[in-house]
N, C-alpha and C positions, 0 to 999 in steps of 0.2 A: 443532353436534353433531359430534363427532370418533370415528371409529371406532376401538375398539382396534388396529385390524390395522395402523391409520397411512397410510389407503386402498393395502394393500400387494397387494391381492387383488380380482381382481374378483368380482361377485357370484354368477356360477356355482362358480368356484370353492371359493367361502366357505361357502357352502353346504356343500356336500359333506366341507373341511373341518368344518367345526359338527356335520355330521352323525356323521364319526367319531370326532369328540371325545366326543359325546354318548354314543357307546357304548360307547365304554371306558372311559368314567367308570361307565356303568353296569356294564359288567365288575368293574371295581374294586369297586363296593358289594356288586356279588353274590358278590364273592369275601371279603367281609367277612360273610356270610354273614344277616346280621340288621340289621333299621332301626337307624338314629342319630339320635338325637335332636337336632333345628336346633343346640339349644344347646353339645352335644358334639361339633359336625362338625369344625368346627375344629381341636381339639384331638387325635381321634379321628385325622382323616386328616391335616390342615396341621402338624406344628408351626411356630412361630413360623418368616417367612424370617429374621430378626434384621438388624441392621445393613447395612444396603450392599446387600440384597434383590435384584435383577434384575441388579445390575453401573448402575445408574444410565441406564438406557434405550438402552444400544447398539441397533444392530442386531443381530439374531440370524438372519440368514436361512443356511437349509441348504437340502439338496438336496431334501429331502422329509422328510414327517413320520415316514414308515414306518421312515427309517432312525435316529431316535432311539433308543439301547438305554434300556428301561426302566429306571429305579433303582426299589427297594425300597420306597425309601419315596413314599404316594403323594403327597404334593405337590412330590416332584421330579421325579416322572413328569409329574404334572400340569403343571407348569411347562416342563418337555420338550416335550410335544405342543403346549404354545403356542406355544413356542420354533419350533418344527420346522413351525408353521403356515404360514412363510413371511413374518410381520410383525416389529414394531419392537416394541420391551418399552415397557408405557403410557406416555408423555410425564409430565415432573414435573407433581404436581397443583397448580393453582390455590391459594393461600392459601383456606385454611378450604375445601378443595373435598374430593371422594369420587368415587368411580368407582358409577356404579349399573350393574347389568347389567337389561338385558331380554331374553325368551327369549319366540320365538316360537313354532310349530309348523312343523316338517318342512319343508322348500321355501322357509322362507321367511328375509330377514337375520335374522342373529344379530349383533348389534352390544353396545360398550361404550364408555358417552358419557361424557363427563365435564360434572358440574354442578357448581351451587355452593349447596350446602344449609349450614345455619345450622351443623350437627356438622363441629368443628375434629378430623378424622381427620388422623391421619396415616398417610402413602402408604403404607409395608407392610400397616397394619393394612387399607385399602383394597383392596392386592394381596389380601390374603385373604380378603376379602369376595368379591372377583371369580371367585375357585376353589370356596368355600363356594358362593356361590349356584349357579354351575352344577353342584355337586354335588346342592344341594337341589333344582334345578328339574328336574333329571333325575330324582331320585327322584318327586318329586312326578308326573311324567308319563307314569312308568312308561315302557314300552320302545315309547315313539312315534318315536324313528329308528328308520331302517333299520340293519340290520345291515351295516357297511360293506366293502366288496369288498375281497380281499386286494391286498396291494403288491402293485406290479412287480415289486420287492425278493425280497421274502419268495415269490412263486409259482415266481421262479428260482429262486431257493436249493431251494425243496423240488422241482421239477422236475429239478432240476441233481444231488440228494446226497439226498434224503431217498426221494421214491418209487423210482430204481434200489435200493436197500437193501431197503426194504420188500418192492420184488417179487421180491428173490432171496433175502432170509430169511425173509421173513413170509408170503408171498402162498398158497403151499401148505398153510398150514392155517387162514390168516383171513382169506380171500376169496371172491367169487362165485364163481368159480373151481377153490376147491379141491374132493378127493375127498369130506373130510368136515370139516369148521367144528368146531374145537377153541375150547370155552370160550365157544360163542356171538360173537364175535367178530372183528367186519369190519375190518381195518385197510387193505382200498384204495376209503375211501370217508371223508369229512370225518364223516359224521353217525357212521357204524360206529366211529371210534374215540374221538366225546365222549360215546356215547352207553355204549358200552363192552360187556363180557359178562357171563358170571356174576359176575365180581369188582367189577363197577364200573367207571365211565367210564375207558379207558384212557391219554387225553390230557386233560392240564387247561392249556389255552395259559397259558403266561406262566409256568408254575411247575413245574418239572422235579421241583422235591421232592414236588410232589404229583401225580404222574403217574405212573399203574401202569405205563407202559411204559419210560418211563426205568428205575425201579424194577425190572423185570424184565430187562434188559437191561444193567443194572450187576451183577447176579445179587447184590444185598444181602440178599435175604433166601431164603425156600424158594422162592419161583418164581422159576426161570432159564429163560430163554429166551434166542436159541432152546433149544432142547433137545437139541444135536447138538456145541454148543459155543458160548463167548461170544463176543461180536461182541470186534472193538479196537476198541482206545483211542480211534480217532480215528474209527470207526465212530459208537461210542457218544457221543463229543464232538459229532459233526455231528446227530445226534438229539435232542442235551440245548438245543442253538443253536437248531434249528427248534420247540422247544418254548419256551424262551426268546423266540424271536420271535412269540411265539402261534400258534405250529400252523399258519401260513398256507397253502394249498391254492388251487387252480383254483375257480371253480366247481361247476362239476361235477368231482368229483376221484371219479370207478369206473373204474381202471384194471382190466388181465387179465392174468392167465400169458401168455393165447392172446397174437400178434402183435399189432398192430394193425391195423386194417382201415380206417383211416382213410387216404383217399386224399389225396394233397395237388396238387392243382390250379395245376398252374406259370404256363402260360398267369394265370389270376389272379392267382395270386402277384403277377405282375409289372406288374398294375396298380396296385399299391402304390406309393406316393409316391417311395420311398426304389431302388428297383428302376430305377428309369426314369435315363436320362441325364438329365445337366442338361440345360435350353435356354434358350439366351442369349435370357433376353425384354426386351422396350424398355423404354427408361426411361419409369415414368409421368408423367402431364403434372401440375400441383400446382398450385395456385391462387397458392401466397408462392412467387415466383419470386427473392426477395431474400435464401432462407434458406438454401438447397443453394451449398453450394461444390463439391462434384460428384454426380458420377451416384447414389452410394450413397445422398446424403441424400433423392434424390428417392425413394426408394425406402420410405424412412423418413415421410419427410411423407407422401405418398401414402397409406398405412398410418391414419396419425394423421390426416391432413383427410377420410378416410371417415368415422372415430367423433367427429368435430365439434372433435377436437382438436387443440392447438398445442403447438409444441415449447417448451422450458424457455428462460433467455435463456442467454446466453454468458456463461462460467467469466470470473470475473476471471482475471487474468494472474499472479499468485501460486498460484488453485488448480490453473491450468493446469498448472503447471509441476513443479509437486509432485505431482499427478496421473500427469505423462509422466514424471518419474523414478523415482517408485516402482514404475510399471507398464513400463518396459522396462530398468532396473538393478536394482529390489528396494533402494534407497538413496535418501534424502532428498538433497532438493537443498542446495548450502551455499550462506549467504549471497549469495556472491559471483556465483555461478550465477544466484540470483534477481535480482540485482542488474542484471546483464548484460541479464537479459531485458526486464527492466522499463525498460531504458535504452533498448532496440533498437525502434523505432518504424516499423520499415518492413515493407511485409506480407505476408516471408516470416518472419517473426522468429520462432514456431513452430515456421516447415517447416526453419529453423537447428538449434534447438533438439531436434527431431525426426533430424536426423539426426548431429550430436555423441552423442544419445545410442545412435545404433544401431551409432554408430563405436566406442563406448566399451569394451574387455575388459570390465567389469562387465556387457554386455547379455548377451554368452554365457551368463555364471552364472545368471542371473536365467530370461533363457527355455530354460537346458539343462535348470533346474531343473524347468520345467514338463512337459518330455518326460519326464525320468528320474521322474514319476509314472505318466505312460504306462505306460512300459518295465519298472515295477515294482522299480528298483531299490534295491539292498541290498547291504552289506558280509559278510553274513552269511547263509549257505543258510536259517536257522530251522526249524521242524518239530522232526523227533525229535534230526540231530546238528546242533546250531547251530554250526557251524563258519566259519571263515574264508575268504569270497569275498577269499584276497588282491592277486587282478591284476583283482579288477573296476573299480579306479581309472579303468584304463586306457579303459573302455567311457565312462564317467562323464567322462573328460577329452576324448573323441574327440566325445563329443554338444555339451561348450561348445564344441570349435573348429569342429564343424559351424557352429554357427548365428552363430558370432561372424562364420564366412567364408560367411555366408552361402550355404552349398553348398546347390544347389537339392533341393526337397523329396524330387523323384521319385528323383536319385541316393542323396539320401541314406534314401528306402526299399530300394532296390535293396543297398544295401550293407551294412543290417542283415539281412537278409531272406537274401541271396545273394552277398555280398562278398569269398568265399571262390573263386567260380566267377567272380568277374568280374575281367579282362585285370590284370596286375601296373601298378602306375600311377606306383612310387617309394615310395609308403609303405605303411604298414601298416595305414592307417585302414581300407581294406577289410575286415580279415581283424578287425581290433580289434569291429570294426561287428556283428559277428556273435556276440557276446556280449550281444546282444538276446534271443537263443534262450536261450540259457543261464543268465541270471541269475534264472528263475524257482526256488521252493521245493522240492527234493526231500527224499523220505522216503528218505534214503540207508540204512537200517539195514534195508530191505525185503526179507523172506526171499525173497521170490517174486518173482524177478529181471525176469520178462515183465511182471506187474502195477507192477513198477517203469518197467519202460519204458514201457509205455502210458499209465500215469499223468503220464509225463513229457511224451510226446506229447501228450497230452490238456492239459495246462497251455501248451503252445506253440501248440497250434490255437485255442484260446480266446481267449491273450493276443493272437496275428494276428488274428483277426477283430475284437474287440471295439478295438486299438489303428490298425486299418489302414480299416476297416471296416463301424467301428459293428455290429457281430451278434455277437451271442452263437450261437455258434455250437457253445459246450462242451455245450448243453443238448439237443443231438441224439446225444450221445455214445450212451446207453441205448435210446432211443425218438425217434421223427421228432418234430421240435418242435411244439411242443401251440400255439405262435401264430403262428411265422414258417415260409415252405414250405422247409424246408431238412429234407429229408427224412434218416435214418442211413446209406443210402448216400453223402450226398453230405458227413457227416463223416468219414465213412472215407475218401470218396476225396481229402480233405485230409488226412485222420491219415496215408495211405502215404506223402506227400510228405517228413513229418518224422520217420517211423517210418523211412523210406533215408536220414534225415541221422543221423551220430552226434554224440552230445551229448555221452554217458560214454565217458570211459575205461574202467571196469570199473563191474560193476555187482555186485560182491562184496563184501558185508557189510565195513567200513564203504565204500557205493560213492564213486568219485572222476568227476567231470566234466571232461572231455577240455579243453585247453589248446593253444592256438597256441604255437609258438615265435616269437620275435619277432628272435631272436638273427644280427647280419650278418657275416659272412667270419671277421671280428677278435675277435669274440666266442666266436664256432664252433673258431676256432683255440686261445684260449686254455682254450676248456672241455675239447678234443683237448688238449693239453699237461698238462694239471692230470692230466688221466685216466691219462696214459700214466704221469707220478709216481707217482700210487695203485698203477699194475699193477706199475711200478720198485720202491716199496716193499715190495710184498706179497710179489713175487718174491723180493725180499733178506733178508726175515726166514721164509718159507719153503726157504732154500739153507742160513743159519743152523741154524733147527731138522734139516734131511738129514744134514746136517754133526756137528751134536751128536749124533742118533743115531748115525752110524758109530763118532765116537768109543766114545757109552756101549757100544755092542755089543762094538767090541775091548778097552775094559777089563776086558766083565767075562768074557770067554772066551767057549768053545765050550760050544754047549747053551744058550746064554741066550737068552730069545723076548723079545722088545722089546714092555712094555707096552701098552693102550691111551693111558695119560696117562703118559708116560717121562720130562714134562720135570722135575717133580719130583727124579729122579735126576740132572738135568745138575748142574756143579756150579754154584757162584755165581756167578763171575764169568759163564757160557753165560747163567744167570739173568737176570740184571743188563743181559746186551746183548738179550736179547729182550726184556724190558721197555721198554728206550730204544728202540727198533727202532718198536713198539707204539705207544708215546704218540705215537713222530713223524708215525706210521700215522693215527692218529685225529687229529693236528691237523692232518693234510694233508688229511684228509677234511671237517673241517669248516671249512675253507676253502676249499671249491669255490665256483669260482665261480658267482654267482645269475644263470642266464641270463634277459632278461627275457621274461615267458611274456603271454600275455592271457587269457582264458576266451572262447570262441569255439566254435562247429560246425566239422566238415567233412562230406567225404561218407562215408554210409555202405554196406550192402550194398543194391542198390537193388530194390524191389517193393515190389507191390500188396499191399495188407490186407484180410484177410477183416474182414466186418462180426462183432464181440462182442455176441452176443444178451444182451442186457439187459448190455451193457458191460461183461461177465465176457471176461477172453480165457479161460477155460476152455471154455468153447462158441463154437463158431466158426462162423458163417453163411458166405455167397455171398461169394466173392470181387469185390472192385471195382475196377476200375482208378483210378489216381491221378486227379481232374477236382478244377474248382473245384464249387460252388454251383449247380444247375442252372439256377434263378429268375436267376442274374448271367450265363449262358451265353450269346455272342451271336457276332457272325462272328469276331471277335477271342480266342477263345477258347484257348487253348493247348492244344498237345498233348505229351503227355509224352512223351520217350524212355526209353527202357529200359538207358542209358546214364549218365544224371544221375537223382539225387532230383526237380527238377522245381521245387524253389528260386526257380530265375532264374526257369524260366516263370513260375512265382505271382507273382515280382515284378512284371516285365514286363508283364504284365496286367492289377495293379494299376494301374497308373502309366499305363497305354492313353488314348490321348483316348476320352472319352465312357463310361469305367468310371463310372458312375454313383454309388458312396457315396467314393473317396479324396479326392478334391479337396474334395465336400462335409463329410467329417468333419474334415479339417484347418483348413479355414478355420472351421467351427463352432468347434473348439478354441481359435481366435486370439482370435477372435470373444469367446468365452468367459471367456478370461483376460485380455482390457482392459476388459470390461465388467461380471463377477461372474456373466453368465447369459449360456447360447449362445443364439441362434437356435432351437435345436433343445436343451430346457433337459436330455436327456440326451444327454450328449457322447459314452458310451459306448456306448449303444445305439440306433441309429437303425429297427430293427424296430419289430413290432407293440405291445410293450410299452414301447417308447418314448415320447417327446412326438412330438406333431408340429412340425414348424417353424412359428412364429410368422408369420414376413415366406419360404413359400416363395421367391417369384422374389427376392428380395436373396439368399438362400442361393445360389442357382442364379447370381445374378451375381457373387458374389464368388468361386463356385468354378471358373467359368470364364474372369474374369479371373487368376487364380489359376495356370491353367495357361498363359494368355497369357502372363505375365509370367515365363514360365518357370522356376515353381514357387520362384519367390521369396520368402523369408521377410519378409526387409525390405520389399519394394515391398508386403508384402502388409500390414504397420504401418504404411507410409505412406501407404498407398488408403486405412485404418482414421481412424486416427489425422488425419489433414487437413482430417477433413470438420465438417462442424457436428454431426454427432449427437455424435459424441466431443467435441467443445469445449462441447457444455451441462454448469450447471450442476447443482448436483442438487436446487435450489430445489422446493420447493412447488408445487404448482396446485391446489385443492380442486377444482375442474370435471374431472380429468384423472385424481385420485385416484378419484372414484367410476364413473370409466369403466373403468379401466385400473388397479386398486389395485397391481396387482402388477409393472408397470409394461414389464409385455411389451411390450410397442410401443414400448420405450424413448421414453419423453416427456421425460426425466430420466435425470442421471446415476445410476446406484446408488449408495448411500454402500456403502463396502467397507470393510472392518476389513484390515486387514494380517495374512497368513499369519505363519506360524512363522517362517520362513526371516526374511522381512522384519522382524518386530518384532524380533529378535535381530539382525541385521546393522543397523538403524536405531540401535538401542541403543549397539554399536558405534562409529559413524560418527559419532553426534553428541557422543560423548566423547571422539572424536579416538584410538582406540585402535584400530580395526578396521585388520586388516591383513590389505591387498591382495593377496599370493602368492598365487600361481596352479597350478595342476597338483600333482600327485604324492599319493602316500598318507598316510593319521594312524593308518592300525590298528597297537596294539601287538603283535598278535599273527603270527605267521607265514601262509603260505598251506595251506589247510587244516588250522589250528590250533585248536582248540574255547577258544570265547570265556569260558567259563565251569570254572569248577573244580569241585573235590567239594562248594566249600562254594556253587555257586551264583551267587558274587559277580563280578561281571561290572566290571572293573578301567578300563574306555573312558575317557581324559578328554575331556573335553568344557569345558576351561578353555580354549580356544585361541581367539587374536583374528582367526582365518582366517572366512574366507565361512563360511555354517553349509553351503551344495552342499557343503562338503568335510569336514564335522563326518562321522564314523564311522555308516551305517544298518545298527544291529545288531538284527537279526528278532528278536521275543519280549523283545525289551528296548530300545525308542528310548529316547531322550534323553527325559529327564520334561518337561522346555520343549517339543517337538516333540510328545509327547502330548496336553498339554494344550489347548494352541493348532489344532489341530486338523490336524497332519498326515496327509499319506495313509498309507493302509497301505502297505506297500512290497513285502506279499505279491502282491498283484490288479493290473492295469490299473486306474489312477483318474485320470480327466479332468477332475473337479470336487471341490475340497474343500469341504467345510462349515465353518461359520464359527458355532458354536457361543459361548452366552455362559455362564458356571459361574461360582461365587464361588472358587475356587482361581485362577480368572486374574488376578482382583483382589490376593488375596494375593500371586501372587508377583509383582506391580509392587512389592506394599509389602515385601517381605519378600523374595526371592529375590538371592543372592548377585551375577550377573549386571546386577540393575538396581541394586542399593544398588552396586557396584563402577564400573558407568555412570556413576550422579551422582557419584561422587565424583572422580573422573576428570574430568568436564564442568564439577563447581564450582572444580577445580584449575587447567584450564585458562584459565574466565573470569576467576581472578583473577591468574594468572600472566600476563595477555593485555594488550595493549594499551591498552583500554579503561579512561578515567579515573576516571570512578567509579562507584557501585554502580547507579545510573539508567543509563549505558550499558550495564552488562552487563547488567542485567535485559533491556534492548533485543534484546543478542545473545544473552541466551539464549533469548528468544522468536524472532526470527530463524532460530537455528539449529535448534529442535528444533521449529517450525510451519510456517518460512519468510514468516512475517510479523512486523512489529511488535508490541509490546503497546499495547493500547489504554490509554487514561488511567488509566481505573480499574484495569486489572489493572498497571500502573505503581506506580498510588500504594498496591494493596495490598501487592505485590511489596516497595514501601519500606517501608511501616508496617510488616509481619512484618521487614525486617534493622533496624530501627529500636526494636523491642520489642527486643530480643536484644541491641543495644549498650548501652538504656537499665539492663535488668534486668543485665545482667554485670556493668556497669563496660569502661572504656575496656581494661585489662590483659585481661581474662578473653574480654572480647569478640573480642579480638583472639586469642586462646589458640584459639576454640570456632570462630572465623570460617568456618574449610572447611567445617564441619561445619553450621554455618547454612546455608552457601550448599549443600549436598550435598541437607538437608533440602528444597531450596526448587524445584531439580533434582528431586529425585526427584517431589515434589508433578508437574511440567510432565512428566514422561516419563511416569507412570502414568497421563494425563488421557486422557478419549477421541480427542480432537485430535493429540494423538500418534499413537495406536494407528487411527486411522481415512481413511481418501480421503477425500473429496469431488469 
């Protein structure tokens, strides 16, 4: 018996999943208001999946369930929440076989087996069987789960944006709190608002159209609220989202006006996991002494010979290989590559192979690309003026050459961070480096130039903590955080540090974000020359016009008052030369030369911030001096001057030996992007609402070899990468699946799908089209130019054979290929992408201009190629687009399909249709999972 999940999950966990499935299914039926008859559920909630159903059993693993956005309809919901469970879509069914579900009570597995009953089903109709019954067994058993506890997700978000709102427009007339309770109705309390007032429940999760408060707060109809004036746009948007995401709340969610009285207990705090330095603990001892090629794997076994388990076998040397090039270039390997490998039989021929690719320009793109998710980068500010980040290039080109040059970690925190304060060194990277600060989203159009600015601080304190950190630390902005002890003093007393750095240039409707010059001697010189022309010319067609007046005066005699606009009166020819004078004016002007600029920080006026009662700066609490985090305070702790913003110090600090989360969130990162899942499976938040780490003491070793190796990026892919956990397979164990379904304790490789980035530069590469350049910008638009017209249409191409790192990230409108494929947002810090499976990804292997333009290109090249006949090339083009051979059988199918096509053509015609056979036969091999997946 074979579990749905694909033993992807272990049993507590599965649980608990099951349990929230269960009631959101039952959500969904109550939200349908009336029974469904067995016979109608189907129909009722599934329509048909039709054709091609799941995408043919990929993996679909995300980061969590919670984060699936619901669709409309419920079987794609329903399909979602499987999706998002963390398993593999059912395995193809057995000939004449069916999927049965059984459903247990509460606590106990919930599984889905596959048998072989006598009814020849077919798999979709199966698929729908499997959603139908847990619809009907949930009805049937009425609301026997539990009510499942809100995300991590979702109790930020509404901690973060939903309750400061509510307690500064709502709280004083629909709270415990208030003088008198208008309408009967509680809104700082979960029950108070589903349960509602005179009018009826005022939150209906999951559906904003049917929620009196959305409704009252769009002011649609006669009740507007508040009653004093309407919220904005973006007020009202972050409301419509939290109800969208079902209402998600704390617990216990009864906030007050009053302060809170909640004490936070630092000394405890800091017995938290995550608080504490590392310590370099020993290696454990292992029982298979034949397994560990170093320290880390012992670390790995140890782990797995406690739960009676063994590790996976070892990767053939084709998957190896393809494995290490797509995971340190983002590029398949060619031929010739594999070829080499499989030739080299001596037993560093890996650790060769291993470090060609770390030498390679293509590793910079590859892992810059995974920082500039971090960094939250973008071409384009988004929000209200979607305009042109146009020297954010330069940030985005400073992070590949970091990591191509392997510049160590801690400087290169130091120089995003503070690289503007740090000693002049020859270049500019410093100063470039600091367009980390800056490339987050502002509301430039923001009348209330303070709430501008704090808002802006507020997105740099967050993105620092959560990128450097792991703490969310924005969610102390309002009120001292409801899980982690990071009390609103002690966000304030980071908000002064970036509230003394300037970010804007001006912050005057439409605002502009301050700029480096980058400009040297020779550049500076010719921008001083251009300029003194403009003043030459301006000079010479205002001596003209002096000139013409005195003339008109003595012509027309005494008594005459020289108009306000007199040139009219000069005569033609005066006309005619101030015209020419003019134009040469304006072409002189728009020939200035473009000095080159970066987006960057410097310092700004330096002080301390009063604390924003409920995150209003309109009320202004106790002042605090600049500090870090109290719970991270220890002898090392910096003191600010009153001289610097205090920058450097944050840096400096971070970077400290025995700073307790840096070393540990970066290597969880590394960790994370060779293997599909960190250590610590939220990379961004290593707080209360976080995971725990899996394998602590591996964590704790890897991040203090880490700093050993003096914050090495590379040495820190080849500690990774060397060992036998990386060189497994991603083979099967059924003993290992029902221990470990989800395969934390890394037993096995993860199969991984290829991001965005990678399916589109693979695409490339195996068509022999991808092109290499390197550096510089693609936006057509100028800097600070708005991406969009009157009519909306957003002109970006994204036809270019260049790396997709350097394809245009334009906010509120990415590229539809990066959409879909499941790019980060580029608004947030994001350390881990999802890897979602939809039927549009399907379609555009079959249908997207991109992939039909690939095959055709790849079947151009096979036959333009060396290659004697249609059997060899069938060879190379499995070679080149799997890195293996084709097997017999897909040999002899590969022939029988060009063998139908020269029979049914004829010799003349066949040859006429040839590319186009072979184009067809390409595209079949790039759209297959084997393409699109690791091993």
């Amino acid at each position: 018996m074979k579990t749905f999940q694909d033993q992807q999950r272990s049993k507590d966990v599965r649980r608990q999943v099951c349990d929230r499935h269960l009631s959101t299914v039952y959500a969904r039926v109550a939200q349908i208001g009336r029974p469904i008859p067995r016979s109608q559920r189907t129909n009722k909630l599934l329509p048909p999946l039709g054709r091609g159903g799941w995408g043919g059993g990929e993996s679909a693993l995300v980061s969590g369930w919670s984060h699936v956005p619901q669709p409309s309809s419920a079987r794609e919901w329903f399909v979602a929440q499987i999706h998002a469970s963390g398993g593999q879509c059912p395995p193809p069914l057995p000939k004449g076989g069916s999927y049965e579900v059984s459903s247990i009570a509460r606590g106990m597995e919930r599984r889905v087996a596959v048998r072989r009953p006598n009814a020849n089903l077919a798999r979709w109709a199966a698929l729908l069987g499997i959603v139908a019954a847990f619809i009907s067994v949930t009805a049937a058993d009425g609301m026997a789960a539990d009510k499942p506890g809100p995300s991590a997700a979702g109790v930020e978000f509404f901690e973060k944006n939903v309750r400061p709102l509510l307690v500064d427009q709502c709280y004083s007339c629909h709270s415990a709190g208030a003088k008198k309770l208008r309408g009967n109705l509680y809104l700082d309390n979960e029950q108070g608002w589903l349960k509602g007032g005179d009018l009826g429940p005022a939150v209906k999760p999951g559906s904003p159209k049917e929620s009196l408060l959305i409704s009252a707060v769009r002011q649609d109809d006669d009740l507007k609220m508040p009653p004093k004036g309407k919220l904005t746009d973006a007020q009202i948007a972050l409301l419509t989202q939290w109800v969208e995401m079902g209402a998600p709340a704390p617990a216990a969610t009864a906030a007050s006006t009053a302060p809170s009285k909640r004490t936070i207990d630092i000394e405890r705090g800091r017995e938290f996991w995550a608080f504490q330095p590392p310590a370099d603990p020993p290696c454990p001892s292992v029982v298979d002494r034949k397994w560990p090629q170093s320290d880390l794997d012992r670390f790995i076994l140890a782990a797995l010979e406690a739960k009676g388990l063994t590790p996976a076998s070892p990767a053939d040397k084709r998957t190896l290989i393809r494995r290490a090039t797509f995971d340190l270039t983002g590029l398949p390997p060619t031929p010739d590559e594999v070829n080499a490998f499989l030739a080299d039989q001596s037993n560093d021929a890996f650790a060769k192979v291993v470090d060609r690719l770390l030498a390679s320009p293509q590793y910079g793109l590859r892992w810059g690309r995974h920082w500039l998710d971090v960094a939250r980068y973008a071409d384009s500010n988004g929000l209200d003026e979607n305009v042109a980040h146009g020297n954010a290039w330069r940030y985005r080109d400073y992070v590949i050459d970091a990591f191509n040059r392997d510049k160590p970690y801690d400087r290169f925190l130091l120089e995003q961070l503070a690289g503007d304060l740090l000693p002049p060194d020859g270049t500019h990277d410093r100063l470039i480096a600091t367009g980390f600060l800056s490339l987050g989203p502002k509301v430039l159009a923001e009348p209330d130039e303070q709430k501008m600015e704090m808002d802006i601080v507020d997105e740099q304190v967050d993105t620092v903590g959560r990128a450097f950190m792991g703490l969310t630390l924005g969610c102390a902005r309002c009120h001292d955080h409801k899980f982690d002890p990071i009390a609103t003093a002690d966000y304030y007393g980071m908000a002064g540090i970036f509230k003394s750095t300037r970010t804007m240039q001006s912050f005057k409707k439409v605002a502009t974000w301050y700029e480096i010059s980058l400009a040297n001697e020779s550049e500076l010189a010719q921008k001083a020359a251009h300029e003194q022309q403009v003043a030459d010319k301006k000079k010479t067609i205002q001596t003209a016009i002096d000139d013409a007046n005195k003339q008109l005066v003595a012509a027309k005699g005494a008594g005459f008052e020289l108009p306000k606009m007199p040139e009219p009166l000069y005569p033609d020819e005066t006309r005619a030369n101030l015209k020419k004078l003019r134009d040469e004016l304006a072409a002189l002007e728009k020939a200035a030369p473009e000095m080159p600029m970066a987006m960057g920080v410097t310092e700004g006026k330096v002080a301390d911030t009063s604390i924003h009662v409920r995150g209003s700066h309109l009320t202004l609490g106790t002042l605090v001096p600049r500090h870090v985090p109290l719970v991270l305070a220890s002898a090392t702790t910096p003191a600010f001057s009153a001289s610097q913003s205090g920058r450097l110090e944050l840096a400096r600090w971070l970077v400290e030996e025995g700073h307790p989360l840096t070393s540990r969130v970066f290597v969880n990162r590394v960790w994370r992007w060779h293997f599909g899942r960190g250590l610590v499976g939220t990379p961004d938040n290593f707080g209360a609402l976080g995971e725990r780490p899996v394998n602590p003491a591996l964590l704790d070793w890897l991040a203090i070899r880490f700093q050993q190796n003096h914050w090495s990026v590379k040495a820190l892919h080849r500690l990774i990468m060397l060992s036998s956990t990386y060189q497994m397979s991603s083979a099967e164990n059924s003993r290992a699946a029902q221990v470990d379904p989800e395969n934390r304790l890394f037993w096995r490789m993860n199969l991984q799908r290829l991001d965005a980035d990678a399916i589109r530069d693979a695409l490339l590469a195996v068509s022999g089209t991808l092109d290499t350049k390197m550096g510089g910008s693609m936006l057509h638009v100028k800097n600070r130019a708005y991406f969009f017209d009157h009519t909306s249409r957003d002109s970006t191409d994204y036809g270019s054979r260049r790396r997709s790192v350097y394809l245009p990230i334009v906010r509120n409108h990415l590229y539809d290929m990066f959409q879909l494929f499941d790019y980060a947002d580029p608004s947030v810090t994001n350390g881990d992408r999802a890897s979602t499976t939809v039927a549009p990804q399907a379609l555009f292997m079959l249908n997207s201009d991109l992939v039909v333009q690939s095959a055709r290109d790849l079947a151009a090249g096979l036959l333009n190629g060396s290659e004697g006949d249609d059997a060899a090339r069938v060879v190379r083009l499995y070679e080149t687009a799997y890195g293996r051979p084709p097997s017999d059988a897909e040999l002899k199918r590969a022939s029988n399909y060009l063998g139908r096509f020269d029979r049914a053509l004829g010799p003349a015609e066949a040859e006429k249709a040839r590319l186009g056979t072979w184009q067809a036969l390409c595209q079949v091999i790039l759209a297959s999972n084997e393409f699109l997946y690791i091993r």
